[in-house]
C-alpha positions in Angstrom: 23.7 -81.3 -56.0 25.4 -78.1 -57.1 23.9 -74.9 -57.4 23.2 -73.8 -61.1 25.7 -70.3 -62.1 24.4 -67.5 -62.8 24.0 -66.6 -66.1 21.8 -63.5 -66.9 20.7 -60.4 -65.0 17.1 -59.3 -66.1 16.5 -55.6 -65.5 13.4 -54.2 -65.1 13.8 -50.7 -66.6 11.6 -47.8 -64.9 12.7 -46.6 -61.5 15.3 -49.6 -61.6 17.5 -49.4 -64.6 16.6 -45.5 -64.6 14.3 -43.3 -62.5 11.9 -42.1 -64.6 8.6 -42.5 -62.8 8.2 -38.7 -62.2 8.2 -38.3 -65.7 5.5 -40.9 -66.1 3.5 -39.1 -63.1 4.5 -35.8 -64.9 2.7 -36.7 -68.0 -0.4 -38.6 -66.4 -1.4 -35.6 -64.2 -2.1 -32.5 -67.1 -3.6 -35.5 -69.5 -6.0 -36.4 -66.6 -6.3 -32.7 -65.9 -7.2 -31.4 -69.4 -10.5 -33.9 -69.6 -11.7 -32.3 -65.8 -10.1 -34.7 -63.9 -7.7 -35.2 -60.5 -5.2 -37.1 -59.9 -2.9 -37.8 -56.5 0.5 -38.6 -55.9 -1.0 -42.1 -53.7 -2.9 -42.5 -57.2 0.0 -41.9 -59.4 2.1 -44.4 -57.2 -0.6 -47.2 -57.7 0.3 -47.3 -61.4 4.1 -48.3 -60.9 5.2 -51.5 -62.2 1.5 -51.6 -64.2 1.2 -52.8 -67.5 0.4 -49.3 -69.4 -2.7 -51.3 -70.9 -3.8 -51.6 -67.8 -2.6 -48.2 -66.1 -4.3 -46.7 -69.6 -7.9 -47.7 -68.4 -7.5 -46.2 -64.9 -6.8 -43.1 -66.7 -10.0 -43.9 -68.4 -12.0 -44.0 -65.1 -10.8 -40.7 -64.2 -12.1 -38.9 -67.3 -9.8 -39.3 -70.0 -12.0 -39.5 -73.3 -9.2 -41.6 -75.2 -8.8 -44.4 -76.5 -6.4 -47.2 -74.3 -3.6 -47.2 -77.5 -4.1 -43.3 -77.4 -3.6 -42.5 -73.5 -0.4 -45.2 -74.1 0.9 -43.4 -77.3 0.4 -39.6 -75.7 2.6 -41.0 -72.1 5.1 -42.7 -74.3 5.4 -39.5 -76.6 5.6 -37.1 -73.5 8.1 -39.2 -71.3 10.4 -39.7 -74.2 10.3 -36.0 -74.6 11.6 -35.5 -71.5 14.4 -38.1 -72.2 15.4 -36.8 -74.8 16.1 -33.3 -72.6 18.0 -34.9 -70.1 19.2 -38.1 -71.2 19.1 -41.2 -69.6 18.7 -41.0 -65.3 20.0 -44.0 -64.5 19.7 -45.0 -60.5 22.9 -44.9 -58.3 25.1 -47.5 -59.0 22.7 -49.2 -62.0 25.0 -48.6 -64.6 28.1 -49.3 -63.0 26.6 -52.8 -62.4 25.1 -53.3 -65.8 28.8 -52.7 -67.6 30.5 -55.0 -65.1 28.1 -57.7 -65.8 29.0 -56.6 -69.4 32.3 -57.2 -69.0 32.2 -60.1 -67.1 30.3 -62.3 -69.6 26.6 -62.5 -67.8 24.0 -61.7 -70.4 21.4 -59.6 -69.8 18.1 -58.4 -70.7 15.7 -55.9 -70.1 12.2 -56.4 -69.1 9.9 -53.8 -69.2 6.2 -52.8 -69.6 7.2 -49.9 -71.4 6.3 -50.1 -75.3 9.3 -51.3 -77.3 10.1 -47.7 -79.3 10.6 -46.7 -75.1 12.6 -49.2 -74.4 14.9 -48.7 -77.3 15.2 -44.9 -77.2 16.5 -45.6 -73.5 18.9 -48.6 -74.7 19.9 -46.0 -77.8 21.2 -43.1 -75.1 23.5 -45.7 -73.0 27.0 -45.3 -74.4 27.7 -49.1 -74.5 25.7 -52.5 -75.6 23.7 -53.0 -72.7 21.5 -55.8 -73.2 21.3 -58.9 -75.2 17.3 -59.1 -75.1 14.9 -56.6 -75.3 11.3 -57.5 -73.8 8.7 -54.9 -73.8 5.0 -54.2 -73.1 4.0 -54.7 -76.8 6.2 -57.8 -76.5 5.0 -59.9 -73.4 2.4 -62.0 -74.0 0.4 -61.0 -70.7 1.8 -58.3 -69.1 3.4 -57.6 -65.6 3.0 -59.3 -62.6 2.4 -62.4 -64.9 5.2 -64.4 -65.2 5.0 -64.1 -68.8 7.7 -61.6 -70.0 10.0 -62.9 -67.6 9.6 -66.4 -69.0 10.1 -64.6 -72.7 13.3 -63.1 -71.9 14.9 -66.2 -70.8 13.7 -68.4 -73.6 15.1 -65.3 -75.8 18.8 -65.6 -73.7 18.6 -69.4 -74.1 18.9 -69.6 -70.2 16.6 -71.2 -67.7 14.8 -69.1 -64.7 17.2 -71.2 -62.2 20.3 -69.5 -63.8 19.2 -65.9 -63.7 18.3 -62.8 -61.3 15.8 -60.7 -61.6 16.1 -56.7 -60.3 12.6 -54.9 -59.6 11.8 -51.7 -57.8 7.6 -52.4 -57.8 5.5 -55.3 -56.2 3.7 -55.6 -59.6 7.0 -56.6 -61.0 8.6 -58.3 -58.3 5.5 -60.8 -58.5 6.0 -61.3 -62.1 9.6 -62.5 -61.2 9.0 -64.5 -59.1 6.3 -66.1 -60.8 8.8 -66.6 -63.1 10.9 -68.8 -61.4 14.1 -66.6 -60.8 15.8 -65.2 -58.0 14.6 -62.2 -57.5 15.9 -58.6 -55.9 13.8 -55.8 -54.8 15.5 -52.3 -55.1 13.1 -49.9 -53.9 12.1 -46.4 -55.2 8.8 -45.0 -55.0 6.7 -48.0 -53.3 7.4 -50.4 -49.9 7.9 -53.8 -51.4 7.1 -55.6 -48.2 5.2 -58.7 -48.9 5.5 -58.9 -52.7 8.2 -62.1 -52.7 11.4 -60.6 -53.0 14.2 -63.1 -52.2 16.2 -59.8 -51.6 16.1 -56.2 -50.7 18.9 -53.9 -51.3 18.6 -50.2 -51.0 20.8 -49.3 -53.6 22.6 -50.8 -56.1 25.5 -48.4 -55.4 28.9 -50.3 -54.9 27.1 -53.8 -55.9 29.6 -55.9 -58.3 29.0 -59.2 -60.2 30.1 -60.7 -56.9 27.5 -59.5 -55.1 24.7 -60.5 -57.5 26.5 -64.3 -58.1 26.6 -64.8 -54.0 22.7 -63.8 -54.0 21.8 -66.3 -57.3 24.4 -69.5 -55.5 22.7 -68.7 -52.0 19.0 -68.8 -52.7 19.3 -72.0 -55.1 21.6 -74.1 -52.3 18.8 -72.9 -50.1 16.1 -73.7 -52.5 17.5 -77.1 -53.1 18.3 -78.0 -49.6 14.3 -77.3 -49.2 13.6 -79.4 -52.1 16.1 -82.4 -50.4 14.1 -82.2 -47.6 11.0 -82.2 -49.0 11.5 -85.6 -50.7 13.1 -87.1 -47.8 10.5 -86.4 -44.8 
């Protein structure tokens, strides 16, 4: 039985697409700060690859006298301040790969737990159509590491989860993937992703092509269905 092609790239977006996690760690700290609180760098890392629901009521239990949409609303307002500075930070080699799978014909889509008006201002500041499907936090039925946004962005692509790679930089994310069903690649920033499922760990996506991404997909499905094969014939 032949491997199914790959057909879409799904890119988680913070600290994979782009590295912006220091400016989600640079507007958690003075919010927590300004209600009496404290908060660490091992803290601040905890939160990457969290829903923001969910990384709103930690900020809760440290102090912060607002409201889960609030604490959301103020770190989307102050990180896309900071984009809007500097434009978008993409990671070494991210772009490169995302305009050859462009060009090549693979859709693609983002998947992020950042709310949808984030999502877009990023999308807005890339000088070419990047993606086919946008999913975001406000989007995904359960958020990150469900499988849930994942599964939304493939039924949105009209592809299945056999026919598409998912790129992650966070175990949160990761698991979400590969809940999911997909073949899924660990690029890591701030966090070790030993453990979390990753079919695949690159360093860097520097000097990756469509090639590389396509041998990764055909790989792990032979693999997968050799397993099955052997499953049913024992």
């Amino acid at each position: 039985m032949n491997a199914p092609r790959l057909a879409a790239v799904l890119w988680d977006m913070d600290g994979t697409l782009v590295d912006t996690e220091p400016y989600w760690m640079a507007a958690e700290t003075p919010l927590i700060e300004s209600f009496g609180g404290t908060w660490s760098h091992e803290q601040a890392l905890s939160l990457v690859g969290l829903g923001l629901e969910d990384s709103a009521r930690i900020l809760q239990q440290t102090g912060v006298r607002m409201s889960v949409d609030g604490i959301i609303d103020h770190l989307t307002d102050d990180v896309m301040r900071r984009l809007a500075t500097t434009g978008v930070p993409f990671r070494p080699g991210a772009r490169e790969l995302l305009a050859s799978l462009r060009a090549s014909g693979v859709k693609t889509a983002l998947v992020t737990m950042s709310m949808r008006r984030m999502a877009t201002t990023v999308v807005d500041l890339i000088d070419f159509e990047a993606f086919d499907v946008i999913i975001a936090g406000d989007d995904a039925t359960r958020p990150k590491p469900f499988p849930d946004p994942y599964l939304q962005a493939c039924e949105a692509l009209g592809v299945t989860t056999e026919e598409v790679v998912a790129i992650e930089d966070s175990p949160n994310g990761l698991r979400s993937a590969v809940a999911s069903g997909a073949v899924v690649l660990g690029v890591p920033l701030m966090v070790s992703l030993a453990g979390a499922g990753a079919h695949e760990i690159w360093p860097t996506l520097e000097g990756r092509t469509v090639d590389d991404l396509a041998r990764l997909h055909a790989s792990h499905r032979r693999a997968a269905a050799a397993a099955a094969t052997e499953g049913v014939t024992r």
